[in-house]
C-alpha positions as CSV (number, residue, x, y, z in Angstrom):
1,X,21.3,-23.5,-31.8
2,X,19.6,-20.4,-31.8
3,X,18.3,-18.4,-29.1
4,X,15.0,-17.3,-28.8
5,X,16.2,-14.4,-25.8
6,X,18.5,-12.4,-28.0
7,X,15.8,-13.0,-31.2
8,X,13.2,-11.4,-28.5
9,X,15.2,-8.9,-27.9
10,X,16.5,-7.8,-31.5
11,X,13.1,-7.2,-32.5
12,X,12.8,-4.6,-29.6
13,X,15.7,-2.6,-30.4
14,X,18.0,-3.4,-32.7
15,X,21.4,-5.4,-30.9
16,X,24.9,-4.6,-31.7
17,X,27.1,-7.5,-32.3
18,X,28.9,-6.7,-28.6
19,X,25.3,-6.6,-27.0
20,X,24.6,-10.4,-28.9
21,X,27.8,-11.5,-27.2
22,X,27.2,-10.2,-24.5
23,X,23.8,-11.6,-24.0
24,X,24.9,-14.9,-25.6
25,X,27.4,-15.4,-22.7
26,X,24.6,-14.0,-20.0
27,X,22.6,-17.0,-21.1
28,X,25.1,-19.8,-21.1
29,X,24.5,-21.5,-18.1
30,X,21.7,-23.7,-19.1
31,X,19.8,-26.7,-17.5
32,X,16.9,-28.6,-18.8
33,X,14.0,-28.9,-16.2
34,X,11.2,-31.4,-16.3
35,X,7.6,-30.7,-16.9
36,X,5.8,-29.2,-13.4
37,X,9.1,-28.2,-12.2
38,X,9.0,-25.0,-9.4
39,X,11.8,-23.1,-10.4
40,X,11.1,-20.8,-7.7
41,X,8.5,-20.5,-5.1
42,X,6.5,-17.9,-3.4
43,X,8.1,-16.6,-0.3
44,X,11.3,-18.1,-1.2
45,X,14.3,-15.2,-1.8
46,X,14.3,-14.0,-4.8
47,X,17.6,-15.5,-7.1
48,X,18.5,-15.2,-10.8
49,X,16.6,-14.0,-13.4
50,X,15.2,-16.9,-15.6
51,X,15.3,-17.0,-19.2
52,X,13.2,-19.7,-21.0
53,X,15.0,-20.8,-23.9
54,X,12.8,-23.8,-24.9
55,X,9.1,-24.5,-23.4
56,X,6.7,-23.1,-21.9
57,X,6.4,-22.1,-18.1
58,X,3.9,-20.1,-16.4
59,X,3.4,-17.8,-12.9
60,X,0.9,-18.5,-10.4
61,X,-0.4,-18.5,-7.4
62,X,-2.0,-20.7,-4.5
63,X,-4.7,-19.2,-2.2
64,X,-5.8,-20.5,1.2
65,X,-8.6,-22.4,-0.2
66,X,-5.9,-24.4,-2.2
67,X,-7.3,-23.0,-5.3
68,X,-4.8,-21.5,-8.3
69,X,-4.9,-18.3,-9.7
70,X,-2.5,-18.7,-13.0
71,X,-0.9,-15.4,-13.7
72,X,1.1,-15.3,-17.1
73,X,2.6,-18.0,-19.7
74,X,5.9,-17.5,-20.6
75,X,7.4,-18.8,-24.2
76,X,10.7,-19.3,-25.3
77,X,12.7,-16.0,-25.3
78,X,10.7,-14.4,-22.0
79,X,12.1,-13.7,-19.1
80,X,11.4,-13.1,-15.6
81,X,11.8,-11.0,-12.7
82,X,14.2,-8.6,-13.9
83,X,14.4,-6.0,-10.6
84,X,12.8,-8.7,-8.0
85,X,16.0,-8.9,-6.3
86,X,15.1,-5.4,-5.0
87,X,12.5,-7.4,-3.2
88,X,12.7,-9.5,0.3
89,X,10.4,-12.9,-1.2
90,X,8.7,-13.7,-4.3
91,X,5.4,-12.9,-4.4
92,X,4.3,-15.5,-6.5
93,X,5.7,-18.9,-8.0
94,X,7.1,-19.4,-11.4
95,X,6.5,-23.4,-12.2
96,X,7.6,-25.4,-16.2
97,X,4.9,-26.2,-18.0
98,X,6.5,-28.6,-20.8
99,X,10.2,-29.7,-20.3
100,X,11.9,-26.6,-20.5
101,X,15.5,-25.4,-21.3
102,X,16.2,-22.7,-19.1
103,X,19.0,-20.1,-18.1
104,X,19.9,-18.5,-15.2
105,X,21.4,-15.2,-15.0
106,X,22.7,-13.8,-11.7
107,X,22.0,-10.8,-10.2
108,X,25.5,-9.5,-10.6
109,X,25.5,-10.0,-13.6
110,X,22.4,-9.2,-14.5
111,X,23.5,-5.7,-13.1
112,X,26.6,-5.8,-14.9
113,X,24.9,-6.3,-18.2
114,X,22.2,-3.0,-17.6
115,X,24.8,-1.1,-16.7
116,X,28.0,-1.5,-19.8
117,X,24.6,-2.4,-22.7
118,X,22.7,0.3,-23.0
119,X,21.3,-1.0,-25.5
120,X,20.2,-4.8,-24.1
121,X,18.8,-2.6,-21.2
122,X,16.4,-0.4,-23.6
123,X,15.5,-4.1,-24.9
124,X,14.8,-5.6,-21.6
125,X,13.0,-2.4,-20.4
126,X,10.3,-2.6,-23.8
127,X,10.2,-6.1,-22.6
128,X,9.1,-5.5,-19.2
129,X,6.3,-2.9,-19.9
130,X,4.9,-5.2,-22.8
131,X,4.6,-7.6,-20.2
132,X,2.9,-5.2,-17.8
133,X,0.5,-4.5,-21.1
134,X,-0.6,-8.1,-20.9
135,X,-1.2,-8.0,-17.8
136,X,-3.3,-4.8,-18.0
137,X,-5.3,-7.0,-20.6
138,X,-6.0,-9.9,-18.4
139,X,-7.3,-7.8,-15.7
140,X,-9.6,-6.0,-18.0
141,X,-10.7,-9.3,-19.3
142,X,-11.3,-11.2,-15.7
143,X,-13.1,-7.9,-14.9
144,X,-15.1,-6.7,-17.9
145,X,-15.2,-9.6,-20.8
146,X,-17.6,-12.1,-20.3
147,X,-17.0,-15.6,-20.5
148,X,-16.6,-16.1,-24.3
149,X,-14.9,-12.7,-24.9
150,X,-12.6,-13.6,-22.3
151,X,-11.4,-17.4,-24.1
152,X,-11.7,-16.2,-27.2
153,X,-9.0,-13.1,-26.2
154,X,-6.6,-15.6,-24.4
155,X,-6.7,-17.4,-27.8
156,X,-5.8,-14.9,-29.8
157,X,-3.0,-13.7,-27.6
158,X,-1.1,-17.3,-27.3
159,X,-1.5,-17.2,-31.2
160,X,0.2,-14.1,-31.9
161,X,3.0,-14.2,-29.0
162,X,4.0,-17.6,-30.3
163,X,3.5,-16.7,-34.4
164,X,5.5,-13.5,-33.3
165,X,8.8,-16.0,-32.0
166,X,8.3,-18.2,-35.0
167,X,6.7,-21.2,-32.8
168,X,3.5,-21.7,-35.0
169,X,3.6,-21.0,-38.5
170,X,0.3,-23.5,-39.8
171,X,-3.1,-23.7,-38.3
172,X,-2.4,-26.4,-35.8
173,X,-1.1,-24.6,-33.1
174,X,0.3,-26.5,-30.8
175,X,-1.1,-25.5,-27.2
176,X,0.6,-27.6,-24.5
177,X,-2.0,-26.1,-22.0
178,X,-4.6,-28.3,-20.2
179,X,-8.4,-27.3,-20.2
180,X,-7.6,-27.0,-15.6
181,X,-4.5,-24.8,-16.5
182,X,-6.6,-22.7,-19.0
183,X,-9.9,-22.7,-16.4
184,X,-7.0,-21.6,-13.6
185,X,-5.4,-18.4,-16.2
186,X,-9.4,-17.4,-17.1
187,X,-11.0,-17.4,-13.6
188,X,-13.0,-20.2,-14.6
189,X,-13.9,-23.9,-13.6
190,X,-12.9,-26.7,-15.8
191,X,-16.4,-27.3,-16.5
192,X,-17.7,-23.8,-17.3
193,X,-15.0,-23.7,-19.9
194,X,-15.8,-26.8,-21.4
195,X,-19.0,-25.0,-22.2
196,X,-17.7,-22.3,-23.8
197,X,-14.7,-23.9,-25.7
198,X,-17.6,-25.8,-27.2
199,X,-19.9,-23.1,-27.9
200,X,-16.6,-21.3,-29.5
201,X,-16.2,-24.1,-31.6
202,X,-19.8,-24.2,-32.7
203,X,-19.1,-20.4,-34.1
204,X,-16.3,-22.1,-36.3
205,X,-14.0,-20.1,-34.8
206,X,-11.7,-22.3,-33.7
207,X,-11.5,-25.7,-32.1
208,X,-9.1,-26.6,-29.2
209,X,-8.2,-30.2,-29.1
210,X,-6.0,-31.7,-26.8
211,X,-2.6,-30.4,-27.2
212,X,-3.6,-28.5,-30.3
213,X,-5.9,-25.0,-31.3
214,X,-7.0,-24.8,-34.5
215,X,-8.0,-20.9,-35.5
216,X,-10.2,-21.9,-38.2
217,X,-11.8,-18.4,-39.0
218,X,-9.5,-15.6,-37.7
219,X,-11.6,-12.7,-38.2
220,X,-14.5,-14.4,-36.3
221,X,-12.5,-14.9,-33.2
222,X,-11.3,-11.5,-33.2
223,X,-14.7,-10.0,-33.7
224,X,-15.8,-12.5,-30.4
225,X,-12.8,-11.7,-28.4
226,X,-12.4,-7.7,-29.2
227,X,-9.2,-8.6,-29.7
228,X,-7.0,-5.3,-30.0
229,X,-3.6,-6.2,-30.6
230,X,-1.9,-2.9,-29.3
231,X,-1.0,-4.0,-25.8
232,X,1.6,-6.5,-27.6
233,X,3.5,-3.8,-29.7
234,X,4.2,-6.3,-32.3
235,X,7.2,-5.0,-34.4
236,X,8.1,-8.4,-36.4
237,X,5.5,-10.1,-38.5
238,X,1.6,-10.1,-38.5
239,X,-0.1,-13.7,-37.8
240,X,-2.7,-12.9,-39.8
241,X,-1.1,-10.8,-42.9
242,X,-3.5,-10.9,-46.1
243,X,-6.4,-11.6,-44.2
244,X,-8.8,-9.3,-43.2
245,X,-9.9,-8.5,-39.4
């Protein structure tokens, strides 16, 4: 079985076979969660570092009014909270979206591994800072997009994260996100993005079905969303090769 954290990481910087062992033993301990699982909850101690192997899984938040603020999605090959353990408590929660193989890494030898592979450690680091990118990007859209813009943009990004890891490779992408969990990631109410998911559709942009989004003209969405694909650094292949933007 292949796995999608060492693929993620190869792309970064290229692995030597001793930094695939290494990496491939790091990630061994493996356990199968169930959809809606907390793996780890805000103001608990921070533990291992999770690596999602296999589903989705997501960070977020919980305010006093009970609302939820969803912070990031996380595909097969991410991984989280690489220096949290520097911390006292998590700041936030990290909860499975889909039933989810995931590994757990421990601090030690999470330690161990920066410090005798350079080169995992470069790989990790370019991780890290794209994923500080993409955050950069949704706080200029929550801030600055408006409404459409700021779907549109979402849409675009799942595609190209999950083309770039070799999860979709036809036009029905399979999106195992609910139209509440994307109304929680966009700052929006369920019903405000029913709205614009149907105005979207009437551009024949795309249409999101359940379970499924269908990019039907690719250079429409990006002209909607604005959609600069810089922040993800993509090094592998292009989603959209032969097609103009």
């Amino acid at each position: 079985m292949s796995n999608r954290f060492v693929e993620k990481l190869n792309g970064f910087s290229r692995l030597s076979p001793n930094d695939i062992a290494a990496l491939t033993a790091a990630t061994a301990d493996q356990r199968l969660y169930t959809a809606r699982h907390d793996l780890i909850r805000e103001g608990d101690r921070p533990g291992p570092v999770f690596v999602v192997l296999d589903g989705w899984a997501c960070r977020y938040k919980i305010l006093p009014n009970g609302s939820r603020q969803i912070l990031a999605y996380l595909m097969p090959g991410d991984s989280c909270d690489l220096h949290v353990g520097l911390l006292a408590e998590m700041d936030h929660s990290i909860q499975t979206i889909t039933p989810a193989l995931v590994a757990t890494i421990s601090r030690p030898e999470m330690d161990d591994v920066f410090t005798r592979y350079p080169g995992i450690a470069k790989a990790l680091y370019l991780s890290q800072l794209i994923d500080e990118g993409t955050m950069r990007a949704w706080i200029t859209s929550m801030g600055r997009r408006a409404s459409i813009e700021r779907v549109a943009h979402l849409m675009c990004e799942l595609y190209l994260r999950a083309h770039n890891i070799g999860i979709t490779l036809e036009p029905p992408f399979a999106l195992p996100l609910s139209q509440t969990m994307l109304a929680d990631s966009l700052g929006m109410t369920p019903v405000h993005l029913n709205r614009v998911l149907k105005e979207l559709r009437g551009t024949g942009a795309m249409t999101l079905q359940r379970g499924s989004l269908i990019i039907e003209d690719p250079v429409q969405l990006n002209r909607i969303a604005g959609f600069d694909e810089n922040y993800l650094h993509r090094r592998l292949r292009t989603a959209f090769a032969g097609q103009d933007r």
